[in-house]
C-alpha positions as CSV (number, residue, x, y, z in Angstrom):
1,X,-29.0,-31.0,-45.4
2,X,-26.1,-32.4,-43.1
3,X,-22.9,-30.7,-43.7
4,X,-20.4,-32.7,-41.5
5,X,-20.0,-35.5,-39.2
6,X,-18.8,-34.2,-36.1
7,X,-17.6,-36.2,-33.2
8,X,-16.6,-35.3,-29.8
9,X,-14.2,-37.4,-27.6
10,X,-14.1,-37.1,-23.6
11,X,-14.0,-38.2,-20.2
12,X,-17.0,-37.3,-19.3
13,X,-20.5,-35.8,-20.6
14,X,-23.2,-34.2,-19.0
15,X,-25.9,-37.1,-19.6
16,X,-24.3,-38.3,-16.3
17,X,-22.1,-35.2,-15.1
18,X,-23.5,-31.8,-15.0
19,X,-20.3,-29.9,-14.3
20,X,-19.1,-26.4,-15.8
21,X,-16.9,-28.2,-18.5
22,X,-19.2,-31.3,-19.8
23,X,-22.3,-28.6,-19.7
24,X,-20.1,-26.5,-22.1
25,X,-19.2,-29.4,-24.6
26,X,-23.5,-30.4,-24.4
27,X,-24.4,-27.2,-25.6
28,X,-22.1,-26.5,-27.9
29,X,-22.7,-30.0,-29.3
30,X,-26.2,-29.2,-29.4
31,X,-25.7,-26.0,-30.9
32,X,-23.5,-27.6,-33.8
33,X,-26.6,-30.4,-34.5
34,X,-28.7,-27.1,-34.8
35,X,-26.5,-25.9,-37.1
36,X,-27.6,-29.0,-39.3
37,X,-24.3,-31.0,-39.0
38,X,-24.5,-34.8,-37.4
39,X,-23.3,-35.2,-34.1
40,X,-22.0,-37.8,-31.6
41,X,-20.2,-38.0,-28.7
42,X,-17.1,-40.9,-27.7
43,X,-16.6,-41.8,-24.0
44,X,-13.8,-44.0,-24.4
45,X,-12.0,-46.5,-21.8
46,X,-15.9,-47.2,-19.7
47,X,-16.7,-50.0,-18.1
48,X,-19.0,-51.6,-20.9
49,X,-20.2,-50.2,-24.2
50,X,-23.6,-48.1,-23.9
51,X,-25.1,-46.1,-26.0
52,X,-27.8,-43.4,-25.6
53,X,-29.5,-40.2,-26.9
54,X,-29.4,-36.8,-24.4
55,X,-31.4,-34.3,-25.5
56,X,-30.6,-35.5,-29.9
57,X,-27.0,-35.8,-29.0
58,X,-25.9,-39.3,-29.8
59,X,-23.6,-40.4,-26.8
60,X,-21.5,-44.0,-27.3
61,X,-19.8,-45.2,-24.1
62,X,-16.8,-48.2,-25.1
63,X,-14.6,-50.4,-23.4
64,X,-13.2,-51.4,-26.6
65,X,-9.1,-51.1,-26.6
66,X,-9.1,-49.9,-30.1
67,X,-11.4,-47.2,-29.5
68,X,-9.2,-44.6,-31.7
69,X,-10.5,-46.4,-34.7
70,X,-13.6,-44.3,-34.6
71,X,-11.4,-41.1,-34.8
72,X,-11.4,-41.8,-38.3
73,X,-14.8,-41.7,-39.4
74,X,-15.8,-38.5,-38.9
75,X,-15.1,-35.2,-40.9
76,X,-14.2,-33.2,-37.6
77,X,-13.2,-34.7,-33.9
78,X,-13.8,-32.4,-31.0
79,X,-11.5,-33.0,-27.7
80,X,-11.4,-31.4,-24.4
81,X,-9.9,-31.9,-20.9
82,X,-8.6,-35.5,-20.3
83,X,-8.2,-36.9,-23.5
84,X,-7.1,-34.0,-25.6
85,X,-3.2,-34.5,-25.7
86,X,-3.9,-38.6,-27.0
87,X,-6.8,-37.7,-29.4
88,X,-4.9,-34.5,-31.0
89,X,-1.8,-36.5,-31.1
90,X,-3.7,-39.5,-32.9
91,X,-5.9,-36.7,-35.5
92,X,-2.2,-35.5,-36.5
93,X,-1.2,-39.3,-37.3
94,X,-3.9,-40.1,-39.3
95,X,-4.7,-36.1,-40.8
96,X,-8.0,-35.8,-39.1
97,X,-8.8,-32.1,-38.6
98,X,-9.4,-31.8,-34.9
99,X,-10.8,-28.8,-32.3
100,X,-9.4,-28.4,-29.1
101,X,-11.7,-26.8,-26.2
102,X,-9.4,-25.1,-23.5
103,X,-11.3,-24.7,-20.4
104,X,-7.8,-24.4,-18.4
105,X,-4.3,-23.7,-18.8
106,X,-3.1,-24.8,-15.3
107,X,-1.3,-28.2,-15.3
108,X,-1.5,-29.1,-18.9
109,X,1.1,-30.2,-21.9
110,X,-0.1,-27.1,-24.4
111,X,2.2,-28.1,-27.1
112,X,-0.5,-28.3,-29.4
113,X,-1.1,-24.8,-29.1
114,X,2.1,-24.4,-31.4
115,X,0.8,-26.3,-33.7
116,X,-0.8,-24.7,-36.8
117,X,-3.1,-27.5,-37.6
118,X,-5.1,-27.8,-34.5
119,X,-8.3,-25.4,-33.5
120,X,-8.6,-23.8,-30.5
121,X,-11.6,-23.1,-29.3
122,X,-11.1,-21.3,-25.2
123,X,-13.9,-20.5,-22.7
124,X,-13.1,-17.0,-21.8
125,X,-10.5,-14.2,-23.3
126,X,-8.4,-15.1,-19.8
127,X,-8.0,-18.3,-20.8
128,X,-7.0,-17.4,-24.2
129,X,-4.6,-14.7,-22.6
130,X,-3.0,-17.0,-20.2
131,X,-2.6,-19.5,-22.6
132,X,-0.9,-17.3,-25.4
133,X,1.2,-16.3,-22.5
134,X,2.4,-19.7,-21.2
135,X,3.1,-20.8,-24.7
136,X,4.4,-17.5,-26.1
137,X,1.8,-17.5,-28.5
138,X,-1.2,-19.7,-30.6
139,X,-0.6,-20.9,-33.9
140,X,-3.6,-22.2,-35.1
141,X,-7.2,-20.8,-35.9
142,X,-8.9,-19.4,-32.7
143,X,-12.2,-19.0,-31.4
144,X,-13.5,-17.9,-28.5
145,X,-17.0,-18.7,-27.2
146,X,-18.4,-18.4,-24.1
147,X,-20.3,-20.7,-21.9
148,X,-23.6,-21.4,-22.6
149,X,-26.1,-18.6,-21.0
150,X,-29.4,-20.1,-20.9
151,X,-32.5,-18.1,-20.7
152,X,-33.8,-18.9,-17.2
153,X,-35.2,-15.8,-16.9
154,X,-39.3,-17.2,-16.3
155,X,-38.0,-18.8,-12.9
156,X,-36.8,-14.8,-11.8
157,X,-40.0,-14.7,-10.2
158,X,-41.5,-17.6,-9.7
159,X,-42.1,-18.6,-6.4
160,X,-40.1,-16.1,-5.0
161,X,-41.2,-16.2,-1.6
162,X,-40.0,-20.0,-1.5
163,X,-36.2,-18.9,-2.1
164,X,-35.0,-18.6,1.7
165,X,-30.8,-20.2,1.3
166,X,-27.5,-18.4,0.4
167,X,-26.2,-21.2,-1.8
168,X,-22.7,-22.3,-3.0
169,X,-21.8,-25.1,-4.9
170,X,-19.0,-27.4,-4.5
171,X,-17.6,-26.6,-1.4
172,X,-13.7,-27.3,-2.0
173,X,-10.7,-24.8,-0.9
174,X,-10.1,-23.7,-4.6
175,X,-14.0,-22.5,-4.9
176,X,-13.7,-21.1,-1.6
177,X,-15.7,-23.8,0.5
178,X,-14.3,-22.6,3.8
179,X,-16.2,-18.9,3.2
180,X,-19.5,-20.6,3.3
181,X,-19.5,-22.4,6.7
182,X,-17.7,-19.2,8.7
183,X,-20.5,-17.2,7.2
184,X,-23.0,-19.8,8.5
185,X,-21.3,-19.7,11.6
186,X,-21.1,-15.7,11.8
187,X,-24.2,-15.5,10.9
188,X,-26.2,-18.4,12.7
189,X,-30.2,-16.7,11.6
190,X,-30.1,-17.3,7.9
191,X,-30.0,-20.6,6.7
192,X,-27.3,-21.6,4.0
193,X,-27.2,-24.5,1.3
194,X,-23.9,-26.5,0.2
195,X,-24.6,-28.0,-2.8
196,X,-22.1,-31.1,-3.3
197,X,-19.9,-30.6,-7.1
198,X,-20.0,-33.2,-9.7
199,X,-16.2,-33.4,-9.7
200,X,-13.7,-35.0,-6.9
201,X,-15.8,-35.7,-3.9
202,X,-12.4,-36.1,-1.7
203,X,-11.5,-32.4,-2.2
204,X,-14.9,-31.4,-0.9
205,X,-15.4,-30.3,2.1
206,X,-18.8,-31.2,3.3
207,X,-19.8,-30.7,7.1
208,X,-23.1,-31.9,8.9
209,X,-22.6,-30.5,11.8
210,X,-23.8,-26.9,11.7
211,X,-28.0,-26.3,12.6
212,X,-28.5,-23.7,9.5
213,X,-26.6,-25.4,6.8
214,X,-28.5,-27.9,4.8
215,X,-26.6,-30.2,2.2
216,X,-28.3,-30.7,-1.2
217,X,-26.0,-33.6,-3.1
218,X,-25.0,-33.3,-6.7
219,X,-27.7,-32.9,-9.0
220,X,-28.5,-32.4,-12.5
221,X,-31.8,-31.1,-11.5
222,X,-30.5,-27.2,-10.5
223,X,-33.1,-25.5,-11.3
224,X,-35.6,-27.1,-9.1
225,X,-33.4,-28.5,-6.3
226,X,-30.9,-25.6,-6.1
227,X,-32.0,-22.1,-7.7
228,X,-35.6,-22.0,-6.6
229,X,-34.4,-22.5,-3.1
230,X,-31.8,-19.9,-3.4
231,X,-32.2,-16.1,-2.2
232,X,-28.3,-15.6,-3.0
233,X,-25.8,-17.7,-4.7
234,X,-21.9,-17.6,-3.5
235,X,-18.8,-18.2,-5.6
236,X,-15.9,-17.3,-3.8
237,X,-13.2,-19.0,-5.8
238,X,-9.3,-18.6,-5.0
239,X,-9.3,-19.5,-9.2
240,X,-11.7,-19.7,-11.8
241,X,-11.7,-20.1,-15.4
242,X,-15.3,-18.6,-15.7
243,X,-17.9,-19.7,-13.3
244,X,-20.6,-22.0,-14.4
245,X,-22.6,-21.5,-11.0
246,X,-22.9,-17.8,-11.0
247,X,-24.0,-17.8,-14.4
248,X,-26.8,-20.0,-14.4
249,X,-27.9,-18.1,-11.0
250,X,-27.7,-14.7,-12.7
251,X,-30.0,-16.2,-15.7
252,X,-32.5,-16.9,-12.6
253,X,-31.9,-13.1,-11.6
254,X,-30.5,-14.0,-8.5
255,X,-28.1,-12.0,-7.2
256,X,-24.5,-13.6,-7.3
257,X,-21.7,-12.4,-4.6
258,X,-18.0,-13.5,-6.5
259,X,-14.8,-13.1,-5.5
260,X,-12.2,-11.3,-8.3
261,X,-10.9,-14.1,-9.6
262,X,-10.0,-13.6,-13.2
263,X,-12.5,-16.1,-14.9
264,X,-15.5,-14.4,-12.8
265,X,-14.1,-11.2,-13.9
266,X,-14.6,-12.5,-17.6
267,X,-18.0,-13.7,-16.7
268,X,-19.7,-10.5,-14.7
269,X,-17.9,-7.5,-16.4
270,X,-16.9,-4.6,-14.0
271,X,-20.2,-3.8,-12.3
272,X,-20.8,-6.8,-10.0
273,X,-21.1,-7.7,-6.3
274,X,-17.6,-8.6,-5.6
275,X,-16.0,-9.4,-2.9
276,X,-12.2,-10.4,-2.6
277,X,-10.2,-12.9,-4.6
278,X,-9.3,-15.3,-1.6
279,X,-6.0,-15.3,-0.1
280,X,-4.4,-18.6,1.7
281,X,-3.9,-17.0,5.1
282,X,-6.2,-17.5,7.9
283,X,-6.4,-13.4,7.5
284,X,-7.2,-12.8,4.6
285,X,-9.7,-15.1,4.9
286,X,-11.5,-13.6,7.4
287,X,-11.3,-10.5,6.4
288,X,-12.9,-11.7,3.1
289,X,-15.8,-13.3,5.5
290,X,-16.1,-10.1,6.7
291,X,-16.7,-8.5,2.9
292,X,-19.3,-10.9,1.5
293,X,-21.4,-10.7,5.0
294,X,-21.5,-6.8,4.2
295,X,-22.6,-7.4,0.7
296,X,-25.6,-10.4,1.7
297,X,-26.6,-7.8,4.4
298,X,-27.0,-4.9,2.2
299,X,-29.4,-7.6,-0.1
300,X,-31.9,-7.2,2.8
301,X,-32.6,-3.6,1.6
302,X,-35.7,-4.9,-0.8
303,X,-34.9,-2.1,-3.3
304,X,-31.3,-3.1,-3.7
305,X,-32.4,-7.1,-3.8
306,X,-34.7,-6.0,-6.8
307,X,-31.5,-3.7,-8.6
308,X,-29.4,-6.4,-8.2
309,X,-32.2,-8.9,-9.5
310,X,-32.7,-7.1,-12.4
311,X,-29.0,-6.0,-13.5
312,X,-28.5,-10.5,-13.0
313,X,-31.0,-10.6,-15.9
314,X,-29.8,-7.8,-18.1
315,X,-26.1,-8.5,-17.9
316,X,-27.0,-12.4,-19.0
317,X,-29.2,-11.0,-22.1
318,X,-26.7,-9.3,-22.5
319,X,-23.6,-12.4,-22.2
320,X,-26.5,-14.4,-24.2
321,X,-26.5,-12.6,-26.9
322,X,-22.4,-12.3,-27.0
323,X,-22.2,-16.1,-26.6
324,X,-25.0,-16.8,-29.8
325,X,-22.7,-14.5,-32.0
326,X,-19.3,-15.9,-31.5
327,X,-20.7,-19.6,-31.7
328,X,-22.4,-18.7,-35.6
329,X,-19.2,-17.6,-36.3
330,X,-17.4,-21.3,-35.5
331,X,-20.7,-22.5,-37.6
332,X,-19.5,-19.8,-40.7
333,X,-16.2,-21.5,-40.5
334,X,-17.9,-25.1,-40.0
335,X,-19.8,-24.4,-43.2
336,X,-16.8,-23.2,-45.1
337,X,-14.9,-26.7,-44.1
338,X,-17.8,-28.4,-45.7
């Protein structure tokens, strides 16, 4: 039996992106078909109209100027990111119940956090935090629900002996790009992989120069191309609203080296390999260089490769099994609605 008709509206999706935000929205969309409700997906303002199937999820691309119409089919519209302020605004017009993702509270118009009759649904309890203190508070019905955790846990092993780079991915200044080529340059033996980001290729910093540093291009394929290669994964981000990267690496049980930035501090709990929340100075920098070389250094010792191995699985059983709960509970409201 089909409860609802659900329908997500946004930028972007991860049939043909497979960043931290559009990854997010698939899974949960996929999560909400499971769930036994019928689901589709609106990418409005493309170049032609296109439609497809990824992985059961219905996915219309439209160049149609009137593409709001279609907000008013459905019996729920899910927005995020780009669209969200024109899509809530339009659901209010024409009473449409609508759900709100917040993967970000930075740079946004959050007035519809005052209003009562929108859903928010936020990534992480920092987001929700920052967000209820930006606006002085959230009206509406909350949920929170985690990125999705996936059970990678049969590559852990597999092939280990192949897995030779220290990896980061997306190499801009926010997600601490510059750490990874003065630790390829401080440390000239071990060989390092930039993986390039699926969002704004201008802001990346991608250099070809360097003997041990060998640039993978954005993929969709990270399992094979990025995290079978990968001894150690990097995310030194100045700012993060949770951390995609490290996640999925820690569901491969590799061990993750992360700077204490509030999202990753949402996403790996207190017993981590951190090193510093990056500073803007040339200093602090460096000093910060000097931390995560410490930290890949003491992951020579095998025994404390295999500790941190293991604790990379356990704590994302553990996230896993967080993440399954809090999304049956948006499911227990869904069916409730219906």
């Amino acid at each position: 039996m089909i409860y609802m008709k659900v329908l997500a509206v946004s930028k972007l999706y991860a049939h043909k992106n497979g960043s931290g935000g559009e990854t997010y929205l698939h899974q949960f969309l996929q999560d909400i078909q499971a769930g036994g409700h019928d689901v589709s997906v609106l990418l409005p303002e493309k170049e032609e109209i296109e439609m497809t199937h990824y992985h059961g999820i219905k996915v219309f691309e439209t160049n149609e100027e009137h593409w709001r119409d279609y907000l008013r089919k459905p019996d729920l519209v899910i927005t995020q990111l780009d669209f969200s302020e024109e899509v809530i605004n339009y659901c209010m017009k024409i009473k449409q119940r609508v759900v709100q993702i917040e993967h970000c509270h930075i740079a946004r118009d959050n007035k519809h956090l005052l209003n009562p009759k929108v859903v928010n649904i936020f990534n992480a309890p920092n987001i929700k935090k920052l967000c209820n203190q930006e606006c002085g508070g959230v009206e509406g019905k909350t949920f929170t629900i985690l990125p999705p955790c996936p059970d990678y846990s049969k590559y852990s092993t597999e092939n280990i002996k192949y897995r030779q780079f220290i990896t980061m991915v997306n190499p801009s200044k926010q997600k601490g790009g510059d750490i990874i080529y003065k630790l390829a340059e401080l440390m000239p033996e071990r060989k390092f992989m930039v993986v390039e980001g699926g969002y704004y290729p201008w802001a990346q910093d991608i250099r070809f120069n360097l003997p041990n540093v060998v640039i993978q291009p954005n993929t969709q394929e990270m399992i094979k191309d990025v995290y079978m290669k990968s001894r150690i994964v990097l995310q030194p981000s100045r700012w993060e609203t949770y951390g995609m990267v490290s996640a999925e690496a820690r569901s491969c049980g590799i061990p993750t080296i992360v700077s204490k930035a509030s999202g990753l501090l949402d996403n790996h709990g207190v017993v981590a390999l951190y090193g510093n929340t990056l500073g803007e100075d040339e200093e602090a920098t460096n000093e910060n260089v000097l931390k995560y070389k410490q930290l890949i250094e003491m992951l020579d010792h095998q025994p404390s490769y295999l500790l941190w191995s293991q604790h990379a699985l356990d704590t994302a059983e553990r996230v896993r099994k967080i993440q399954k709960e809090q999304v049956q509970e948006f499911l227990d409201w869904l069916e409730e609605l219906s």
